[in-house]
MDAnalysis code that builds the backbone (N, CA, C; Angstrom):
import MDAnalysis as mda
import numpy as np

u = mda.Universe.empty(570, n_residues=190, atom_resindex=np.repeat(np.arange(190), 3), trajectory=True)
u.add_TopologyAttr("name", ["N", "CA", "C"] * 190)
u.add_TopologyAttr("resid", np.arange(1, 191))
u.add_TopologyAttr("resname", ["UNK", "UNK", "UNK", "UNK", "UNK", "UNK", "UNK", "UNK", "UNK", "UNK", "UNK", "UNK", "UNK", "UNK", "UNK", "UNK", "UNK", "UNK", "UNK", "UNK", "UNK", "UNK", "UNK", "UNK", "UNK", "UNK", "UNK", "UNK", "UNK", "UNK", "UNK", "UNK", "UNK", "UNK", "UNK", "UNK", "UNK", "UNK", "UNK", "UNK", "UNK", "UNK", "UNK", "UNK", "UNK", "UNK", "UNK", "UNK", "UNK", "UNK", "UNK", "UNK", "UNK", "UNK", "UNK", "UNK", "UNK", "UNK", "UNK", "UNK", "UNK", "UNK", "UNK", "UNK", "UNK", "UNK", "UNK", "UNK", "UNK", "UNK", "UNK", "UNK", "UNK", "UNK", "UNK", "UNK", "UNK", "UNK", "UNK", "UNK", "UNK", "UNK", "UNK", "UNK", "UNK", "UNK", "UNK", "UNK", "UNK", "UNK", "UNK", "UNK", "UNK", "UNK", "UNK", "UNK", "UNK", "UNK", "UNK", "UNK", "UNK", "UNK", "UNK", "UNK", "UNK", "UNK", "UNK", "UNK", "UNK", "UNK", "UNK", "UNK", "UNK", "UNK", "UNK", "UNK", "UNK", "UNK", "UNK", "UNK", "UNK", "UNK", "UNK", "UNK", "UNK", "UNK", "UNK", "UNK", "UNK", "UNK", "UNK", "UNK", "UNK", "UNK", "UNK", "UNK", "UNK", "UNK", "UNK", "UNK", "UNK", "UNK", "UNK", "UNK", "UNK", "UNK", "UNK", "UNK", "UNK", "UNK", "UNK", "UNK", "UNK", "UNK", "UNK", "UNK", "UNK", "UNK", "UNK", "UNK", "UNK", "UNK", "UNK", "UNK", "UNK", "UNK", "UNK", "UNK", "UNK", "UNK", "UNK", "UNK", "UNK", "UNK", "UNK", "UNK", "UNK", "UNK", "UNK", "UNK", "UNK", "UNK", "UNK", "UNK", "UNK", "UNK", "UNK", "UNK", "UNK", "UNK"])
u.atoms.positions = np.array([
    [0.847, -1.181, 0.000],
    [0.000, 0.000, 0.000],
    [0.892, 1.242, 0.000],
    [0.647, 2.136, -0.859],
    [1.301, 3.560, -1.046],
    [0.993, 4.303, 0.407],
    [2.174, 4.799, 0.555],
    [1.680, 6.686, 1.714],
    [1.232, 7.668, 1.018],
    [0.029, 7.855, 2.007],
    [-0.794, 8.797, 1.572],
    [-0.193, 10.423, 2.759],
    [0.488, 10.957, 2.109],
    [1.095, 12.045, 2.695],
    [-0.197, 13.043, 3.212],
    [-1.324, 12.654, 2.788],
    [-2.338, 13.896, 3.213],
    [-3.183, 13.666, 4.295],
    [-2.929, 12.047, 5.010],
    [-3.211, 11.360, 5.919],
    [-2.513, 11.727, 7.088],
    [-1.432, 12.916, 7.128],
    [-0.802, 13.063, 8.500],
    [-0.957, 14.646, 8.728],
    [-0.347, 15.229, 10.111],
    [-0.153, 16.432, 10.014],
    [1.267, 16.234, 10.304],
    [2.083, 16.940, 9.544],
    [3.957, 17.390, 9.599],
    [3.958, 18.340, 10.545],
    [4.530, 18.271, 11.494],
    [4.974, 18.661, 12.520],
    [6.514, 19.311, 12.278],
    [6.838, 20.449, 12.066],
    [8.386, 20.683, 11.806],
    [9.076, 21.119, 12.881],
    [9.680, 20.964, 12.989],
    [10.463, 21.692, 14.533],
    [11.962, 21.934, 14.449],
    [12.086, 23.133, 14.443],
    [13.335, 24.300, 14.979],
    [14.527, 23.760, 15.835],
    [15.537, 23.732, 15.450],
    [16.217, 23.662, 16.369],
    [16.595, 25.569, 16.724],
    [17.465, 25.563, 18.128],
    [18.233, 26.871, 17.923],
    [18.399, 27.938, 16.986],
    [17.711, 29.064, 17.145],
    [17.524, 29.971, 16.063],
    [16.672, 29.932, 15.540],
    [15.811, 28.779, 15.052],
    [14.666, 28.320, 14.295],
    [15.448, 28.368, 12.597],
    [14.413, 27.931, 11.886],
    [15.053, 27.983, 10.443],
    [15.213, 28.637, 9.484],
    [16.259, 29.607, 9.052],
    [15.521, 30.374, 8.136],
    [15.370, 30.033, 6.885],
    [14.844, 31.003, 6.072],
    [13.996, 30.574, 4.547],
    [14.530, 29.523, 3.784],
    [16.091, 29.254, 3.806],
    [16.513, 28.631, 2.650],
    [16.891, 27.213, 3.135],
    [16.272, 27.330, 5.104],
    [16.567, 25.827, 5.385],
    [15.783, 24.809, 5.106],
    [16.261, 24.052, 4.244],
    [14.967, 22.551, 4.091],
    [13.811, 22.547, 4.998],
    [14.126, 22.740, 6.374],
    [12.686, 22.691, 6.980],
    [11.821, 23.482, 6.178],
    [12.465, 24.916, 6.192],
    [11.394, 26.020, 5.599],
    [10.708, 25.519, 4.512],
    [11.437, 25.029, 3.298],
    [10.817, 24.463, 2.159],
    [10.057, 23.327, 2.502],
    [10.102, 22.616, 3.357],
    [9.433, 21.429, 3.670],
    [7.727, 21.744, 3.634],
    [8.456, 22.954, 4.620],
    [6.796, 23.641, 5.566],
    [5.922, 23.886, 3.808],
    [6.271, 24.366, 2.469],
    [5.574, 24.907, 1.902],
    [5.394, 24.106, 0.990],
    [6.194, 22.624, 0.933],
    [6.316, 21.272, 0.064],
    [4.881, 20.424, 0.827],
    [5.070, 20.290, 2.052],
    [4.792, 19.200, 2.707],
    [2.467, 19.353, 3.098],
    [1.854, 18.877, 2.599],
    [0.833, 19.265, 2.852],
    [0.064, 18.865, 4.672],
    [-0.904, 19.902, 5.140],
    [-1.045, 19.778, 6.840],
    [0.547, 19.841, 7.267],
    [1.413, 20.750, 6.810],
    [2.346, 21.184, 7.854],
    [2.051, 22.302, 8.086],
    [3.022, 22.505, 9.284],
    [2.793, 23.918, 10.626],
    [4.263, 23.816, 11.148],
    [4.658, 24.652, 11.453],
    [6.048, 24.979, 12.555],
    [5.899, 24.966, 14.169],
    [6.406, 23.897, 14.680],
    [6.305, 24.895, 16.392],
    [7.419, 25.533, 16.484],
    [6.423, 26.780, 17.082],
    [7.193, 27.956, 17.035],
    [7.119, 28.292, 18.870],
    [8.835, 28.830, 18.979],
    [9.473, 28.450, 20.543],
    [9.357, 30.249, 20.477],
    [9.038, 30.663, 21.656],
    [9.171, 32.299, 22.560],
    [10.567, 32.971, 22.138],
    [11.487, 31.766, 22.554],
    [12.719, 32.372, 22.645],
    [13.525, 31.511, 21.946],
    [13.807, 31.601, 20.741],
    [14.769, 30.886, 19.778],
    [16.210, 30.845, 20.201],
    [16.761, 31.999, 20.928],
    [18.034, 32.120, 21.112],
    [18.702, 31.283, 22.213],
    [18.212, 31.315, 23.658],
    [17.986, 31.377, 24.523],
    [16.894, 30.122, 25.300],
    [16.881, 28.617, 24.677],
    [16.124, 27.515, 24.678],
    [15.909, 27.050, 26.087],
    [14.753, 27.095, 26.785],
    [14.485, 26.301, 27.967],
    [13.785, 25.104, 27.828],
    [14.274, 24.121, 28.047],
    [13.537, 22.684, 27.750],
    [12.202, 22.670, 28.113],
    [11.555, 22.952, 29.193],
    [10.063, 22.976, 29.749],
    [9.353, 23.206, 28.980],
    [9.618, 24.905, 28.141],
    [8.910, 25.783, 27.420],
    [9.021, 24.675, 26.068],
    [10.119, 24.665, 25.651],
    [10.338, 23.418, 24.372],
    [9.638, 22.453, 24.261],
    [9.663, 21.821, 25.326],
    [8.833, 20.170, 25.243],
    [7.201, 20.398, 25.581],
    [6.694, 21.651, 26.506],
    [5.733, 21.645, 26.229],
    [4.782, 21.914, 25.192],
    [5.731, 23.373, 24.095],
    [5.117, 23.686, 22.800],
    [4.945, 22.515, 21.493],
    [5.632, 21.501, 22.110],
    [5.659, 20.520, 21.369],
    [4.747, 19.535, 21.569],
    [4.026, 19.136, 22.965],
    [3.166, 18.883, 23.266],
    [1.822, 19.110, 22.992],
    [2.010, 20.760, 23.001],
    [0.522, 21.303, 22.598],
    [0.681, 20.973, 21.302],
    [0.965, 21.132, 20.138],
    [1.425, 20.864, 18.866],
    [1.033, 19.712, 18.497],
    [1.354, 18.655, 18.729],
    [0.760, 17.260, 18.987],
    [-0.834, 16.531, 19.753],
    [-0.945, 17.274, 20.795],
    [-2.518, 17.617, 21.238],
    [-3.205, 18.537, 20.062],
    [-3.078, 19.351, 19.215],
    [-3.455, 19.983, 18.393],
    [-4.109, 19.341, 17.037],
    [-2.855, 19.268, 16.687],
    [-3.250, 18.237, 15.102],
    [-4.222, 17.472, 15.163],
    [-4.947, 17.388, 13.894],
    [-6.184, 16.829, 13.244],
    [-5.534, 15.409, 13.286],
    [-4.718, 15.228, 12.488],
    [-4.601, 13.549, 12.329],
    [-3.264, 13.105, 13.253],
    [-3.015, 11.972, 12.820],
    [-1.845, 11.211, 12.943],
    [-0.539, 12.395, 12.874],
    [0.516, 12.168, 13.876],
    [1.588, 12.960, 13.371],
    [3.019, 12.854, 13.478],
    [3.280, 13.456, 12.244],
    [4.955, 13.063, 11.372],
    [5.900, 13.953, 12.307],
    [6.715, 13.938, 13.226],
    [7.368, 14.999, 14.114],
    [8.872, 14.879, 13.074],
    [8.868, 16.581, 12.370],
    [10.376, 16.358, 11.800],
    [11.299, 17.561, 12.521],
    [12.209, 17.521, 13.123],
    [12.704, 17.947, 14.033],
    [14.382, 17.810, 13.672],
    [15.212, 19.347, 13.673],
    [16.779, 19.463, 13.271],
    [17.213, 19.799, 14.903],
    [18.132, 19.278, 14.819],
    [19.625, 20.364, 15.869],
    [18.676, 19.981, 17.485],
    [18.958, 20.791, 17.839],
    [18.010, 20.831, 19.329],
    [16.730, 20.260, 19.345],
    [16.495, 20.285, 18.455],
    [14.416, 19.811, 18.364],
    [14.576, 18.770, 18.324],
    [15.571, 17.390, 17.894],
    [15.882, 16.082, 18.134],
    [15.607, 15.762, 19.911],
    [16.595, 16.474, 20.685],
    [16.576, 16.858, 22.111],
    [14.802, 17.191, 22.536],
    [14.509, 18.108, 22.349],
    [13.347, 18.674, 22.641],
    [12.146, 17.513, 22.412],
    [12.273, 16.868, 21.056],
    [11.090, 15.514, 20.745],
    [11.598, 14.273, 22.169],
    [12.509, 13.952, 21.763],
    [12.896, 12.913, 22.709],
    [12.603, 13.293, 24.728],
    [13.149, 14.581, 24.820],
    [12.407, 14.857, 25.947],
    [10.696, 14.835, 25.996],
    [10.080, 15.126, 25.229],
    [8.791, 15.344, 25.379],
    [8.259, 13.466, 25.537],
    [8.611, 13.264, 24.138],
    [8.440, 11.542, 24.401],
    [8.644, 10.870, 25.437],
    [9.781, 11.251, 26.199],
    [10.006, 9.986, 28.008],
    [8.750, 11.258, 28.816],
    [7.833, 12.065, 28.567],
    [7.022, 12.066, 29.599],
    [5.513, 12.402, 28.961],
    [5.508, 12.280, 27.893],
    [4.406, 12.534, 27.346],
    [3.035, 11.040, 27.855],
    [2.354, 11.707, 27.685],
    [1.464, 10.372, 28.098],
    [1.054, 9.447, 27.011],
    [0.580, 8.048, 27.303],
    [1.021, 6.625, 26.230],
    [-0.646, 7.503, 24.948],
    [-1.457, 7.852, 25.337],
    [-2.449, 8.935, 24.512],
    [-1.974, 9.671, 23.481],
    [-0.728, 10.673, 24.035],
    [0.263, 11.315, 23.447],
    [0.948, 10.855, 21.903],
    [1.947, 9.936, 23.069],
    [2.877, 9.082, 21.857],
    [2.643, 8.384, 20.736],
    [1.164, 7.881, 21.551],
    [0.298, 7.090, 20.219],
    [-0.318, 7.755, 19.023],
    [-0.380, 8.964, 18.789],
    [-0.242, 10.135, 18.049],
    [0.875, 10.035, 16.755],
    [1.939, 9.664, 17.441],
    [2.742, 10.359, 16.439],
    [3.285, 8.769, 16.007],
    [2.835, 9.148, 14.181],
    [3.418, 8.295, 13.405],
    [4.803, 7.800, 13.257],
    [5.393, 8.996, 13.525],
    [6.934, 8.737, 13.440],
    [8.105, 9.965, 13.767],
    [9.230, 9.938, 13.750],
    [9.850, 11.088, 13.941],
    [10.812, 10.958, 13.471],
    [11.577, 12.188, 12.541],
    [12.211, 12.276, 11.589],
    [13.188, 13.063, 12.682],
    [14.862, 12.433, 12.924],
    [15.580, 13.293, 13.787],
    [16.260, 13.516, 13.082],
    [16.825, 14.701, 12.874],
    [18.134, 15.172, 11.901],
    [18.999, 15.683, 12.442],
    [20.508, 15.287, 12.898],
    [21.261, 16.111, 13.089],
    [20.883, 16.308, 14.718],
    [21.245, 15.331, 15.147],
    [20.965, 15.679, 16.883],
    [21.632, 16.223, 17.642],
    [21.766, 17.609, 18.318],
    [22.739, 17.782, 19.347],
    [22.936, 17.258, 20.349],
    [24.314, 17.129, 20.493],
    [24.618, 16.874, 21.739],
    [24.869, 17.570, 22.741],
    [23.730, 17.358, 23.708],
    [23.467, 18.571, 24.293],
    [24.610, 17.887, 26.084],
    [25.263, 16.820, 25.557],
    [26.038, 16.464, 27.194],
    [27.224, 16.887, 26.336],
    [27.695, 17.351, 25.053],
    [28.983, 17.727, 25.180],
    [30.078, 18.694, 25.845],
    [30.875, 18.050, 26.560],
    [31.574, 19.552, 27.903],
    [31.698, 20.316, 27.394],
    [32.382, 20.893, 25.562],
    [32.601, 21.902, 25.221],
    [31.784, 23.018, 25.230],
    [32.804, 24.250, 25.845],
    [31.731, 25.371, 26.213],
    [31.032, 25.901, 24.966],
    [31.227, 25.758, 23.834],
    [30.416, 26.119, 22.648],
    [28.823, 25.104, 22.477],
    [28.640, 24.608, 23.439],
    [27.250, 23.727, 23.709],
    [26.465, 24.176, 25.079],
    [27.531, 25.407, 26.007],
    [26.531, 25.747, 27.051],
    [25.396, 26.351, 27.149],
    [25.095, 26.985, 25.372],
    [23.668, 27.277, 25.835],
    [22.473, 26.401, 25.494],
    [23.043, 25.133, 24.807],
    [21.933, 23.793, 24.720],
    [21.965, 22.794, 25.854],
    [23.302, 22.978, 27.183],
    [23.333, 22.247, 28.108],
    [22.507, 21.528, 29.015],
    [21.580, 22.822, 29.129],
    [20.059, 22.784, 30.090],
    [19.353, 21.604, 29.363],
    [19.310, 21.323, 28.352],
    [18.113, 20.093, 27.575],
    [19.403, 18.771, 28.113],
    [20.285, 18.859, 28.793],
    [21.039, 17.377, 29.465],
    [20.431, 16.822, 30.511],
    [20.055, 15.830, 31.201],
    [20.632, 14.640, 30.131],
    [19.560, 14.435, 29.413],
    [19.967, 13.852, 27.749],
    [18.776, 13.264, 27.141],
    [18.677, 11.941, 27.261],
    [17.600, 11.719, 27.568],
    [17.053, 10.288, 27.601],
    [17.476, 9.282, 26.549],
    [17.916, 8.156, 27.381],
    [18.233, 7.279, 26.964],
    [17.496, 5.930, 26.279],
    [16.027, 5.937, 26.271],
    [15.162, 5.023, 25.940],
    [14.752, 4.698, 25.020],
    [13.967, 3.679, 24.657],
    [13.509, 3.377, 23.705],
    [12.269, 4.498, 23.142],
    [12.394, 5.047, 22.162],
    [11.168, 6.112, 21.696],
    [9.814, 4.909, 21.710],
    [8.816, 5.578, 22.102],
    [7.271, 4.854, 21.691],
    [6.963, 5.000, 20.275],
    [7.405, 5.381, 19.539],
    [7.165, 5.186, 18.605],
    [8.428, 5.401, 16.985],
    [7.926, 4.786, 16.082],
    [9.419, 4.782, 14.576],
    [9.815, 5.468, 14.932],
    [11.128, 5.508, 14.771],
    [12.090, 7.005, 14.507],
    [13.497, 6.775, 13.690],
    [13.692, 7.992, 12.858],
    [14.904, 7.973, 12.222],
    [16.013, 8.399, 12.284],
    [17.211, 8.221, 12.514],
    [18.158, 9.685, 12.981],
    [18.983, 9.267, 11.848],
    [18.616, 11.073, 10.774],
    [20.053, 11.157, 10.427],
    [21.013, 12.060, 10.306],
    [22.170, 11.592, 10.268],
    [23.722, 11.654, 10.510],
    [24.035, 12.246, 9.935],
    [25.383, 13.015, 10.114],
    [26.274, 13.351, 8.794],
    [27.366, 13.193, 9.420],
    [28.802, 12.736, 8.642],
    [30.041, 12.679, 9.031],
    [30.879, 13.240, 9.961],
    [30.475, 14.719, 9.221],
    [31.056, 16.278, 9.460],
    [30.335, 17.110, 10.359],
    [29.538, 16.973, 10.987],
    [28.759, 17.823, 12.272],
    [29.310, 17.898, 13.586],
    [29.624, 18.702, 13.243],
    [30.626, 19.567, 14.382],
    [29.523, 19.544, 15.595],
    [28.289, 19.479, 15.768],
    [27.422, 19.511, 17.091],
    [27.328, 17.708, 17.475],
    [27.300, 17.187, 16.761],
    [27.193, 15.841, 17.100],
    [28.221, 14.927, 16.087],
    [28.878, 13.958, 17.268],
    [29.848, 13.192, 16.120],
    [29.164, 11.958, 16.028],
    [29.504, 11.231, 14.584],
    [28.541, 10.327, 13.701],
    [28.839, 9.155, 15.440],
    [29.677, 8.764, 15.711],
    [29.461, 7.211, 16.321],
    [28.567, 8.100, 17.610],
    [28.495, 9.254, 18.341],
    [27.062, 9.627, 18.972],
    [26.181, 9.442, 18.504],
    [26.067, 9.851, 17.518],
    [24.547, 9.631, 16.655],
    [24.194, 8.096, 16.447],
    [24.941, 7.433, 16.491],
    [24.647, 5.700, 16.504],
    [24.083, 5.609, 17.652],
    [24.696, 6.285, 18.877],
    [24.451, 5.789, 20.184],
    [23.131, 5.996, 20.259],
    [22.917, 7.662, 20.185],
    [21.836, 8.014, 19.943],
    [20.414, 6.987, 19.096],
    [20.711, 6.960, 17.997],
    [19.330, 5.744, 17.561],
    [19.447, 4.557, 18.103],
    [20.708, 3.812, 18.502],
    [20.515, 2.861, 18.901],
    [19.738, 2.688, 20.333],
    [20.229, 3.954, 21.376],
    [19.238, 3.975, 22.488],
    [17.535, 3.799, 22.157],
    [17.401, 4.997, 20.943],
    [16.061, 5.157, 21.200],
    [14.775, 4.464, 20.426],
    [16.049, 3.133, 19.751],
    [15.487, 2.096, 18.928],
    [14.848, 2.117, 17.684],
    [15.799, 3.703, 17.038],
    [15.461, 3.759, 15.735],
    [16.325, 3.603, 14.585],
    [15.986, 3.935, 13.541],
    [16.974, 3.497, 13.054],
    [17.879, 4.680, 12.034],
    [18.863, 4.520, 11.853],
    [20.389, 5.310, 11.181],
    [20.521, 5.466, 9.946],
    [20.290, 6.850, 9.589],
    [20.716, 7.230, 8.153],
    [22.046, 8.005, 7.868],
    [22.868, 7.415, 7.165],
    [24.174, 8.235, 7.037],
    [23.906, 8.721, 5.731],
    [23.819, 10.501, 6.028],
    [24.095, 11.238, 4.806],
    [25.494, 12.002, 4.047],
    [26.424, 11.236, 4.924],
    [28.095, 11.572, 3.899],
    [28.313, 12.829, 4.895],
    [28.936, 13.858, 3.919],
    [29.523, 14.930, 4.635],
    [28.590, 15.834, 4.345],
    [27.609, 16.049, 5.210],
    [26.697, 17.329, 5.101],
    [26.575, 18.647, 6.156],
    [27.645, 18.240, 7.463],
    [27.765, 19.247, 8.482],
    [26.709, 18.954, 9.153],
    [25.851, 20.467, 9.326],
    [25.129, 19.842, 10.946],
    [23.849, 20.045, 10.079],
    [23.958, 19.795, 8.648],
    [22.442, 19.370, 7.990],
    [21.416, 20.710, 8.154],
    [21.950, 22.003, 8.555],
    [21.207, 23.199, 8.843],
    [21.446, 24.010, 7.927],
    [21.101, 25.127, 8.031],
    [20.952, 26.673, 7.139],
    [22.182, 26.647, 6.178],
    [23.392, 26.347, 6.937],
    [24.697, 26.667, 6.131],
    [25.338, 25.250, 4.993],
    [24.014, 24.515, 4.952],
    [24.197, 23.317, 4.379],
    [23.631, 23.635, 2.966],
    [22.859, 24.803, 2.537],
    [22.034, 25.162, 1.575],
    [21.822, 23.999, 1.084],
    [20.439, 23.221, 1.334],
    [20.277, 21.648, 1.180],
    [19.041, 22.180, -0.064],
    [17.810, 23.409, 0.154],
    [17.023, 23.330, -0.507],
    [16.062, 22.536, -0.109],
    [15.113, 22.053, -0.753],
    [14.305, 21.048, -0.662],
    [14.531, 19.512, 0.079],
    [15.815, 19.737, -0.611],
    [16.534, 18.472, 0.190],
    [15.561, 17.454, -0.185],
    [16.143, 16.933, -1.602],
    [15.363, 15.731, -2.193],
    [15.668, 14.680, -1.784],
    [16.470, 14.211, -1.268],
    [16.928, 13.035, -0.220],
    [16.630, 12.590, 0.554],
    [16.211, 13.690, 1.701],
    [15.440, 14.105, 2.719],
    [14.885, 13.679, 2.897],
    [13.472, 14.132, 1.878],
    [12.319, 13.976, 1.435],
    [12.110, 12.281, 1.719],
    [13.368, 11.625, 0.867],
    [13.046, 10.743, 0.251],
    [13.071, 9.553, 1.379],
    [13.626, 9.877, 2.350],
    [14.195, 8.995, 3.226],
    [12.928, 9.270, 4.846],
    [12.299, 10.394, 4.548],
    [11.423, 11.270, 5.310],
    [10.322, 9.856, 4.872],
    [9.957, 9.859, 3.550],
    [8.821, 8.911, 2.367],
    [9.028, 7.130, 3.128],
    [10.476, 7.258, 3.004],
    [10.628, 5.647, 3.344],
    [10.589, 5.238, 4.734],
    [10.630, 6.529, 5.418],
    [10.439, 5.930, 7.082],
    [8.822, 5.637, 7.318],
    [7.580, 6.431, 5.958],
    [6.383, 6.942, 6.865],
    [6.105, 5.407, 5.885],
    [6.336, 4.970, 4.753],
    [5.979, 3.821, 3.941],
    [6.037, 2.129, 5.135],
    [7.467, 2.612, 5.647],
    [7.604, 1.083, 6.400],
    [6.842, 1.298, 7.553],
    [6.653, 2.167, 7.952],
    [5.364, 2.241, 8.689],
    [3.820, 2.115, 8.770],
    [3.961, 2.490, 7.729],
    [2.653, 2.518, 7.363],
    [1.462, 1.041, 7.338],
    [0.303, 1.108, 7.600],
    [-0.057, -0.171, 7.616],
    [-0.355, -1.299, 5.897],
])
């Protein structure tokens, strides 16, 4: 059976800064049909509470089933919301697309203002999930990012050398993305 992409609501989510125009999310938001952005108070300046709850409401919100696609910090922010969201909640969301996860336990002081979202949970997600990688991401290194899906029992996409897969990646549409976005919601799908 084909995915029917008009069967979900896309959920996009921001890391740090949020995204601007030319980041794949952005294009996603205007590609992707029933998408919406959660949108955080304070982009600069991230408090996990405020994070995981806007993400919550976001998910209590949506009409249907929902696709959580989430860069940089918003990997952090989904996975927190997931270890306390209620089993009502989780059962919601079709799947979650992680890209580019920070590591928000790294000591280096160029991570103290994502520190506060430490520790991230170590568990199995309630529901699919994908994390992908890139070689070259200076916020997260690739064998973390293994650790990372392997904790949360999803599964690993290596996209080569793409950095931290954000704004300065000028990805575009990011047909790859897309494509790998298609094949997580397909093997899911019933």
């Amino acid at each position: 059976m084909a995915f029917d992409p008009s069967a979900l609501d896309f959920l996009i989510v921001p890391g740090r800064g949020n995204s601007r125009p030319q980041h794949w999310q952005s294009h996603w938001l205007k590609e992707l049909p029933n998408s919406s952005r959660v949108l955080q108070s304070n982009w600069a300046q991230p408090a996990p509470a405020e994070w995981v709850a806007k993400v919550g409401a976001a998910v209590r919100a949506a009409a249907r089933p929902v696709a959580l696609i989430a860069h940089s910090l918003a990997t952090a922010t989904v996975v927190k919301w997931a270890e306390t969201a209620s089993e009502g909640e989780t059962a919601k969301v079709a799947a979650a697309f992680l890209v580019a996860p920070t590591d928000v336990e790294n000591p280096d002081p160029s991570f103290d203002l994502v520190r506060a979202f430490a520790p991230l949970p170590h568990a199995r997600l309630p529901f699919p999930a994908l994390v992908v990688a890139s070689r070259n991401d200076p916020r997260v290194s690739f064998s973390r990012a293994q650790e990372f899906a392997e904790a949360w029992g999803a599964d690993l996409a290596d996209v080569g050398e793409l950095g931290h897969i954000g704004n300065d990646a000028h990805l575009g549409v990011w047909a790859a993305g897309l494509l790998l976005l298609g094949q997580l919601l397909a093997k899911r799908s019933p």
